[in-house]
C-alpha angles and dihedrals in degrees: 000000000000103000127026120194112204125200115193103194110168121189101234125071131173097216111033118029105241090347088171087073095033107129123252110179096345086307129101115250091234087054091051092050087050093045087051099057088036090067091038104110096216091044105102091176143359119216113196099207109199153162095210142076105212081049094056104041086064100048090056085047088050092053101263132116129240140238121183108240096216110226094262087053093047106061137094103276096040113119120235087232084059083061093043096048092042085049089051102048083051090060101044091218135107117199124194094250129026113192113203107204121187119233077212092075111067100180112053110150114225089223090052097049083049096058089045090049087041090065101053093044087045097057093243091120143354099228131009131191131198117256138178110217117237142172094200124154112233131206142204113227076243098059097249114129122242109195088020158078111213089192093060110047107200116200116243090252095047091063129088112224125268123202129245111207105234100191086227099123140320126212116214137180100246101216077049084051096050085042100051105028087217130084094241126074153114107015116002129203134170126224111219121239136191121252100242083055096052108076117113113202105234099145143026087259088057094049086051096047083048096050089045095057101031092088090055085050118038116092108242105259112185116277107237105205147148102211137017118209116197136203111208114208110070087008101062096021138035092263089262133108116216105205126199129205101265089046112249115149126243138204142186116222135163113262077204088067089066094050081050098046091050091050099050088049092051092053086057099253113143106242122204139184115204123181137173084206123082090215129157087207090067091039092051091046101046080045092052088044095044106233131108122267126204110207137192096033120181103173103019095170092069092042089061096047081051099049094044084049087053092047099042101237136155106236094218095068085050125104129204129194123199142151108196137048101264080066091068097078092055089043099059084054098069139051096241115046112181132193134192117241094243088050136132102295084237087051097057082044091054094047130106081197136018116201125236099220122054127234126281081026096074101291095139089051087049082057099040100046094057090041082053089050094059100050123094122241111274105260115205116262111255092210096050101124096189119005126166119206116261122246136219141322097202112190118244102183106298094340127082134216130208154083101318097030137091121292109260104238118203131186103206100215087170109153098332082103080082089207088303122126103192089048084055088053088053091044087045089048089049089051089048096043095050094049105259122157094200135043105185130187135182121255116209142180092213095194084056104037096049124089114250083225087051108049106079096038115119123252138181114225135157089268094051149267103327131134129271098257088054082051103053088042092046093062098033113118118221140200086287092050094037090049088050091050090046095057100040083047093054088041084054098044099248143126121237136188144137145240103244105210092188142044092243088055093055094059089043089052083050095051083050094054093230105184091222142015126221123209110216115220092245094056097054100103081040085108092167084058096039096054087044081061101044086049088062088069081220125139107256134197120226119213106201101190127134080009140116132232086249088050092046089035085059095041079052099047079054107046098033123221106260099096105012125120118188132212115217099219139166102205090215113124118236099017113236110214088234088059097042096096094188095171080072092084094061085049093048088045086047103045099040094030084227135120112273131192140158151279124191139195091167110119113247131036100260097087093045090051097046079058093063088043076057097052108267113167088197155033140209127179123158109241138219146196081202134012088201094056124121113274147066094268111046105078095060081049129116115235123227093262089041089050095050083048093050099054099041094058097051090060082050087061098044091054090047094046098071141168096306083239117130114232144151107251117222089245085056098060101069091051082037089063091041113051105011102118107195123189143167 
């Protein structure tokens, strides 16, 4: 051992009570000063030399070892070299250098301890001490200058720099330390520090400045959690409401913190949304996340005791993000509080970490992203009897689907807008409010897609006797109507996008910029369209209805199968249970190794719902104001009620359908203790 680091931490501290364990950005200050000289390049061990348990205890969890300060080496008067030289007889060893830190100092950068140690190995010096420069003028209580003449008023820039002992760490020749019996001899040097790494914690005023300022120094370090709480407004948005004139209430938020919030659930970390507000904007945003949301919160502090209770976590490997002050009583609760950076001044005091994006700029991916960092790769479970790979997940825009994630939902407006513009809002605004992520339409070239045999047949329609041809164009939505339907899609939080049934159609959704293309059943032998799709690099949803493995076997040969996910659909309408088939979805995951979900024309919710059981990633049902409206689609609809049913009970089944891994559950345990008989 070439270089030994000593902390003298004692447990006891005139200023601050127990000031050692005393808490800088959710870390003790003695762990800080271990962790220090651990990172330190020239530092071979670190020795916590201490007169008490709790103290001890931390410094062997932080990685140091202990000595045991004896009573007549642990009170007030007692030097720090006393501690150093005592450390060093227990260990029976003397290394060239000791290095004495200082648990007062909370933020001693390793580099800088390495330089200091550096010196004195390198023969530059025998001892060195850390020093903040400074050009201050100092006085005498009688008004007489002391490094200074006030005579003679130097300019800043005139004066050579004088050093400010820090009290951090000092760096000393051992054989020099044994001689002398003080920390200063021989050749002395200083090694410079920076001023936001130069406070020493003497008082409480000192602890506070230090927490306050410990978010904005600190290096980010990945957050290792179980869990992530989050509060909504500040966090998710930018803090502001946009209201229209009807009222309705508006947000920004980040489409990157749903790509932040599917990766940290896919990693297996509990996400939840809590909010003082009722609000349907936060409702709508944890359901097109994908995580709960608890709302109208008056104490939130004892309803997240409550939930981790519930969920059985240890609130230290929780994390809580918050931007205002009635944040502060959840985040004392946890072991990670977190702060925006535009929060409540006592917040970012109260943080462990304060984040570098605001929110409703990113400020939840910024989370997400350091708590997935932390976590290990995912091993295979060695008990795991049949497992099938899982598939996916494929990217639409910030949400992923695939086996794991959420189920997709997606209202099928299709043709049920009927040509009218303001009937598609209110079908876009039954799809939001029911917690949809998707609205989706067909896109036709009606001169193309109609049969020549079709188009000048009569038919009677709301607007009239005209042929077929005049119809389909009639209720046919353009780049006007399309433009209106993006930007009331992205106001309400959804994805939109269309089945082209046509090559033309495909150009027109591009130009649109759709996230995503769908491929309707009766276009899967349409190989012209299909290569058009497969040229958009786009993901694309495959529809396999009315249709054969060796036609599905030749639309795959064409799309790939990188970023294809497929429906299993019966184009019978409506869909008859006897015709619905569902095993097929394990046989379409099986034989094409994507992620497969479903897409239903049957009346009623329980088909759609034995699908997700199945595995389906995702769900597709038309949907209706009215299934007694004119037009081919709207009987095998759901209706509003039936859509917000729909889509509840699919995150029931998500939450039942667990891990596959046998437990007892904590509401098990107390039945467990009453009525288990074991015998032998």
């Amino acid at each position: 051992m070439r270089v030994l680091a000593v902390v003298p931490a004692r447990g006891g501290s005139a200023g601050v009570p127990l000031k050692n364990l005393a808490l800088v950005g959710g870390v003790p200050l003695v762990t800080r000063a271990v962790r220090a000289c651990l990172r330190a390049e020239l530092v071979d061990e670190v020795v916590v030399s201490t007169d008490h348990d709790g103290i001890a205890e931390t410094a062997r969890q932080a990685g140091a070892t202990v000595v045991e300060r004896p009573a007549e080496l642990s009170g007030a008067t007692a030097s720090s070299e006393s501690a150093v030289l005592h450390a060093l007889d227990t260990l029976g060893e003397d290394p060239e250098v000791v290095v004495l830190v200082q648990c007062t100092s909370a933020f001693i950068d390793p580099e800088d301890l390495s330089a200091a140690v550096r010196k004195v190995l390198d023969g530059e010096a025998d001892s060195v001490v850390s020093g903040l420069p400074t050009h201050e003028f100092l006085w005498t209580a009688a008004g007489a200058g002391v490094n200074h003449d006030p005579a003679v008023r130097q300019r800043r820039q005139d004066r050579e720099p004088e050093y400010r002992e820090n009290g951090a760490f000092y760096v000393m020749r051992t054989a020099g330390l044994r001689e002398h019996g003080h920390r200063f001899f021989g050749e002395v040097a200083v090694q410079p520090v920076p001023a936001r790494h130069a406070i020493e914690i003497d008082n409480p005023e000192d602890l506070e400045l230090v927490r306050a300022l410990a978010p904005f120094i600190d290096r980010p370090e990945p957050i290792d959690v179980d869990a992530v709480i989050t509060d909504f407004d500040g966090v998710h948005t930018d803090d502001r409401a946009y209201v229209d004139s009807e009222g309705r209430e508006m947000v920004l938020v980040s489409r990157s913190d749903g790509m932040g919030v599917s990766l940290l659930r896919r990693s297996g970390v509990k996400v939840l949304i809590m909010s003082t507000e009722q609000n349907p904007v936060v409702a709508a945003r944890a359901r097109k996340l994908g995580v709960p949301v608890l709302q109208g919160l008056a104490d939130k502090r004892t309803v997240l005791r409550d939930w981790l209770a519930i969920e059985g976590l240890d609130p230290a490997r929780v994390a809580y993000v918050g931007n205002d002050v009635n944040d502060l009583g959840p985040m004392a609760e946890v072991g990670w509080p977190v702060a925006t950076p535009e929060a409540h001044p006592k917040v970012r005091a109260a943080a462990r970490v304060v984040l570098t994006t605001p929110g409703g700029s990113g400020a939840v991916r910024e989370l997400c992203d350091r708590v997935v960092a932390a976590r290990p790769e995912p091993a295979a479970a060695l008990t795991e009897v049949r497992e099938r790979p899982r598939l996916g997940p494929v990217a639409i825009g910030d949400v992923l689907v695939g086996d794991g994630e959420p189920v997709y939902v997606i209202g099928e407006i299709g043709i049920n807008h009927n040509g009218d513009i303001d009937l598609a809002r209110k079908l876009i605004d039954v799809a939001a409010e029911a917690g949809c992520q998707a609205v989706k339409f067909q896109k036709r070239t009606p001169a193309i897609c109609v049969p020549e045999e079709q188009k000048g047949q009569i038919r009677q329609t709301p607007w009239g006797e005209m042929t077929y041809l005049e119809y389909k164009e009639r209720t046919e939505f353009g780049r006007d109507e399309y433009t209106q339907i993006a930007k009331y899609c992205d106001e309400r939080g959804l994805h939109w996008f269309a089945s082209p049934w046509d090559v033309p159609s495909v150009e027109f959704l591009e130009e649109m910029d759709v996230l995503v293309h769908k491929v309707a059943s009766a276009s899967v032998a349409d190989h012209e369209l299909l290569r058009a799709l497969a040229a958009t690099g786009k993901p694309i949803i495959l529809s396999t209805g009315m249709s054969t493995l060796s036609e599905i076997d030749a639309a795959v040969e064409i799309l790939g199968t990188d970023r294809l996910i497929m429906m299993h659909a019966t184009s019978t309408y409506p869909l008859p249970p006897e015709e619905a088939n569902l095993r097929t979805i394990i046989t379409l995951k099986e034989r094409y190794g994507v992620p497969v979900g479903y897409s239903g024309h049957e009346r009623g919710l329980q088909i759609s719902l034995a699908a997700v059981t199945l595995g389906a990633v995702c769900v597709e049902r038309h949907i209706t104001l009215d299934r007694t409206m004119w037009g081919s689609d709207h009987a095998a609809s759901l209706e509003p009620s039936g859509l917000e049913h729909l889509v509840r009970d699919i995150r029931i089944i998500e939450q039942a359908m667990g891990d596959g891994v046998k437990r007892v559950f904590p509401g098990e345990e107390a039945p467990k203790a009453r009525l288990r008989r074991v015998t032998v």
